[in-house]
C-alpha positions in Angstrom: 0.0 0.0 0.0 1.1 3.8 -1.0 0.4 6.5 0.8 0.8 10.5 -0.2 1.3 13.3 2.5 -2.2 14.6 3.7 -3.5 11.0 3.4 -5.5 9.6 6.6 -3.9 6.1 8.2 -6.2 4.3 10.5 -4.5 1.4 12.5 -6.9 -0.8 13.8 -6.6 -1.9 17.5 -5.0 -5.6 18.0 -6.4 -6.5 21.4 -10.3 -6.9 22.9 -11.2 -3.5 23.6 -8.4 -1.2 21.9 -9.7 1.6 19.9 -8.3 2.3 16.4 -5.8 5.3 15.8 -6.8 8.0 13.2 -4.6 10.3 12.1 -3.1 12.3 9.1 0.2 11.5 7.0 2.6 14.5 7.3 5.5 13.0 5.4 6.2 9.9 3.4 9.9 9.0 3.5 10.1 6.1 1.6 9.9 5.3 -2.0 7.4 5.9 -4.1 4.5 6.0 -1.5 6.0 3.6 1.0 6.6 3.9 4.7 8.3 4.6 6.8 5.5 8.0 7.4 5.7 10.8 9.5 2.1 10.7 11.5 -0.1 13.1 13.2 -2.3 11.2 15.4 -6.0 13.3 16.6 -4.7 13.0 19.8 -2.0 15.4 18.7 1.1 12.8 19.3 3.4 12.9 16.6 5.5 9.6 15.3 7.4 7.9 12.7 5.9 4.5 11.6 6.4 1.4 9.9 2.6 -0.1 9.8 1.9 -3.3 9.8 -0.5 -5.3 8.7 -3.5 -4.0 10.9 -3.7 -0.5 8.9 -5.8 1.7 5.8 -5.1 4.6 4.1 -7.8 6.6 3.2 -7.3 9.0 0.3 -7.2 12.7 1.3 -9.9 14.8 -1.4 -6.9 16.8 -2.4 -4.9 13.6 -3.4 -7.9 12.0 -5.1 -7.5 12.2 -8.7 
């Protein structure tokens, strides 16, 4: 999966009762769409991540072609 910056990444929760984590794609650093990505979370924290398997990327309307 690609992602562009201003993209949405939702990783899903892996255990009973964990919430899933919203937040927006502030920088793609790897090739061509691939991670690793800088993320904003809406909780405000701020990360670099390698997503597994338990993730989306929803297409921002200003990437959408």
């Amino acid at each position: 999966m690609t992602a562009k910056q201003g993209d949405r990444i939702i990783i899903h929760g892996r255990t009973v009762g964990a919430v899933d984590r919203h937040g927006e794609i502030l920088e793609v650093r790897g090739a061509d769409g691939a991670p690793p990505y800088a993320v904003r979370f809406d909780d405000g924290h701020e990360t670099l991540i390698f997503p597994g398997t338990d993730f989306i990327i929803e297409e921002s309307r200003a990437n959408a072609t």
